[in-house]
N, C-alpha and C positions, 0 to 999 in steps of 0.2 A: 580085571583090575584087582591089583590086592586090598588085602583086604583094611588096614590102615590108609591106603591112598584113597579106596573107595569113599570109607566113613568121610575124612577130609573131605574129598570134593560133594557128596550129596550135604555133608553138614552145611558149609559153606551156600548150596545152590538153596535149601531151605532158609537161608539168614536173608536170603535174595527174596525169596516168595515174602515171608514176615515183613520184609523192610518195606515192601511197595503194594503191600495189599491196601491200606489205607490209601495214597494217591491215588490207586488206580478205582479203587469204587467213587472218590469223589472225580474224578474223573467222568467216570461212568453218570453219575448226576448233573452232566452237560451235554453229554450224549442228542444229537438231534430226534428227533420221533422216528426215525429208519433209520438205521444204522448198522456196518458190518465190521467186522477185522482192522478195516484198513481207518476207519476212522477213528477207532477206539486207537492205538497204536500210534496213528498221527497227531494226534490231541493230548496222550502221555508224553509222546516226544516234546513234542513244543512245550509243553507246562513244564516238566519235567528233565529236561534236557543233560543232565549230571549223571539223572538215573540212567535215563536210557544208556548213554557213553561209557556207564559201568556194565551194561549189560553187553554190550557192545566188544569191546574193549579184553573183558572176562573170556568170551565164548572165542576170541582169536588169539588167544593168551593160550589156552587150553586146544586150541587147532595147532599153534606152534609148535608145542610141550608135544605131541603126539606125533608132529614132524619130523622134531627132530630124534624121539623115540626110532621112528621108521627108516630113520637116515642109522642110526648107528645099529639095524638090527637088529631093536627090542620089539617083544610084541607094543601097538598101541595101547593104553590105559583110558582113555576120556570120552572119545569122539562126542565131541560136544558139536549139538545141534547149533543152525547158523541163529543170528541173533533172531532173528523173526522168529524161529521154530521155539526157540526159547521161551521169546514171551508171548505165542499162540499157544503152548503147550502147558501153561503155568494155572493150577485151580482155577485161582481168580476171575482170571481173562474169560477158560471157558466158561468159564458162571455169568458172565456178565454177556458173553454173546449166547447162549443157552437160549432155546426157545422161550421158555420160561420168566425168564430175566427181560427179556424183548417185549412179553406180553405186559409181564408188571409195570415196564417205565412205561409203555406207549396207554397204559390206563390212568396213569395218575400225570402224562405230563400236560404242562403246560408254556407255550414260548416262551412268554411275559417271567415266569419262574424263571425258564430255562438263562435266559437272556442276564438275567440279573444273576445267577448262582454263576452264570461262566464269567462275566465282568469281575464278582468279587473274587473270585478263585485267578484269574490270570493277572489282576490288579497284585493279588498275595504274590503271588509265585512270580511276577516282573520283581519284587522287592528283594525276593529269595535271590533270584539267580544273581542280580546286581548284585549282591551283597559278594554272594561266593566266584563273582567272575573278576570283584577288585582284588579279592584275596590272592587270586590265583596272578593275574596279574602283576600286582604287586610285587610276587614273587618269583616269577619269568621277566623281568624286566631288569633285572640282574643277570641274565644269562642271555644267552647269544643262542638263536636259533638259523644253526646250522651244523654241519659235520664238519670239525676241523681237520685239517690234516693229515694231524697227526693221531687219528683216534686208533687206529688198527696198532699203532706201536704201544702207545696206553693197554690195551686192552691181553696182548700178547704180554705186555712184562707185567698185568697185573695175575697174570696165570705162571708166571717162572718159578721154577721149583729156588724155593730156599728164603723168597722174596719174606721183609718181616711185616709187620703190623703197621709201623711207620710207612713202610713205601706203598702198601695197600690202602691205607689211608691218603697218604698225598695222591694216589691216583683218583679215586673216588673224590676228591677236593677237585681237583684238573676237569674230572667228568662231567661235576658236578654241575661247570659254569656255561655249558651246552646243552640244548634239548636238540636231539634228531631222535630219529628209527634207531640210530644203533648204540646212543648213551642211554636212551630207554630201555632198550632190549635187553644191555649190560645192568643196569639197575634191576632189573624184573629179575633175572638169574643170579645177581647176588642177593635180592632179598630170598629168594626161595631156597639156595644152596648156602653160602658164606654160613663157615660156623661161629665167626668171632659179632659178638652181639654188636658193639659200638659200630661197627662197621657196616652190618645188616638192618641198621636202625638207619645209619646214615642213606643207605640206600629205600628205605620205607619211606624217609622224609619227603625227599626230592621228587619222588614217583606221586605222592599224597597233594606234595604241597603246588607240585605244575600240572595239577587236573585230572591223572592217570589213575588208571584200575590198579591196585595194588592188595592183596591180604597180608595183613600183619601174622607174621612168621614165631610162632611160639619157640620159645628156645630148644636147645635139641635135649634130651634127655636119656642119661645114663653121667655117665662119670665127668665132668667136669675139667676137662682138661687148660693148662694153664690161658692156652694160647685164646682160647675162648672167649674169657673176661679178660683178657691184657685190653688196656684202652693208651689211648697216645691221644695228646691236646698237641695239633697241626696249628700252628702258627707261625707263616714262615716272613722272616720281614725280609728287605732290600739284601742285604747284606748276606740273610742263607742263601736269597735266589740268586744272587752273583755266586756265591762260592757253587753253589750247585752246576750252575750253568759252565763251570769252569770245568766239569766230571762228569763221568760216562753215569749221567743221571736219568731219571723222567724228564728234567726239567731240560737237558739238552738233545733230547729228544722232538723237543715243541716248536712246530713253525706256524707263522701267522702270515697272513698277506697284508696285512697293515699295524702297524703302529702310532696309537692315540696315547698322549698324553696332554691330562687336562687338570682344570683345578676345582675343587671343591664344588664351586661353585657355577659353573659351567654342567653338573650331573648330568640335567634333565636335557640339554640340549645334545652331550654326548651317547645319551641312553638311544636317544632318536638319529643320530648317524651313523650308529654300530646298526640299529637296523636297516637300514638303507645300505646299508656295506655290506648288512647278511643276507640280501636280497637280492645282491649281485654276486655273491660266490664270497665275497673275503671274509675269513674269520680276521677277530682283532685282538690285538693283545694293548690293556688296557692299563695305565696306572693313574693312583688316584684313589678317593673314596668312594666314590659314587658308585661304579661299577664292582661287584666283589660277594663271592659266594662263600658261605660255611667259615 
């Protein structure tokens, strides 16, 4: 692995051990009086359910990156352990299954203790997750969970040689208001490649804010070139997307299997029959306020 990509990925895998060494020893202080692997690991999942999905999440991100290295005939860089090996192989963990660590809890424990520190600890961490699964929510519920259509033509004119800032951006707007496998996958590789920051940022957003593993992508460094910092404020009303739809656009590129239009005030009942519509194959094309990303 080189030796700049190495430093990256071990740096990153150590910000991993530091972040969840404290969950995992209290963790560890609910532990039943026998215990192995599989309990310690099932007990951080369920308390912890964010972290694990970053660890998760992280180690198949980094089996992809290595895939597709192998597909194009570069040597591998990563081979990242599967998630288990990950977090069986982390300090922590082994210290905590260690013969040692085993004798200490099983001499000082008590049920009565144990019973009450897991209540108030999974009491914390139900308040935790709630908090952070309205968040996510909140902000998936403006997008439509499915693959539309039209994604493969997106994704192909947003790689066309010559394309500017603006149509890079109006596709990342388009991308934006779908989560699948393959507007994530698209986000994951512009936040780690795209050089133009507003654009790389928009893609950090989206990956951050609907529950995904995502590293924030320091800017590139050497010479500053213009196209880098150019930024464009995308605001398209009725009137561009008519004229757009008139021209060999993105936007005439876009097919829906149904068309909703609702008012204001109807939001929440249209939020809930674009899922039902995304559950049966159709994507929608939606006007109005309610529904509307970036």
């Amino acid at each position: 692995m080189p030796g700049i990509t190495k430093r990256k990925y071990v740096g990153e895998t150590m910000r991993i051990y530091k972040k969840i060494k404290r969950p995992l020893y209290l963790v560890a202080g609910i532990l039943p009086y026998e215990y192995n692997g599989v309990d310690l690991l099932n007990l951080f999942s369920q308390l912890y359910p964010f972290e694990w999905k970053e660890i998760v999440e992280r180690q198949n991100n980094y089996k992809d990156k290595d895939g597709f290295l192998k597909k194009v005939g570069k040597q591998t860089r990563y081979h990242p352990e599967t998630p288990e090996q990950f977090f069986f192989n982390m300090p922590v963990v082994k210290n905590i299954l260690s013969k040692g660590y085993k004798d200490k809890h099983k001499s000082s424990y008590s049920e009565d203790d144990r019973d009450r520190k897991y209540n108030e600890l999974k009491n914390k961490r139900e308040r935790k997750i709630e908090e952070k699964t309205a968040k996510i929510e909140d902000y998936i519920k403006r997008t439509q969970e499915i693959e539309p259509y039209y994604i493969d033509a997106l994704i192909a004119a947003y790689h066309q040689k010559g394309i500017t800032t603006e149509g890079k951006i109006e596709i990342v707007s388009e991308m934006g208001k779908f989560i699948c496998e393959k507007t994530l996958t698209f986000f994951s590789k512009i936040n780690d490649s795209e050089r133009n920051a507003q654009i790389r940022q928009i893609a950090f957003s989206h990956l951050q804010k609907s529950g995904h593993y995502v590293k924030l992508r320091k800017n590139f460094k050497g010479k500053q070139k213009s196209y880098m910092t150019e930024t464009f404020d995308f605001n398209m009303t009725p009137a561009d997307l008519a004229n757009r739809l008139d021209r060999d656009t993105i936007q005439s590129k876009k097919q829906f299997g149904v068309f909703v239009s609702h008012s204001y005030l109807d939001g929440k009942v249209v939020e809930t029959m674009i899922k039902i519509l995304n559950g049966i194959g159709f994507s929608c094309f939606v006007t109005g306020i309610a529904i509307r990303i970036f």
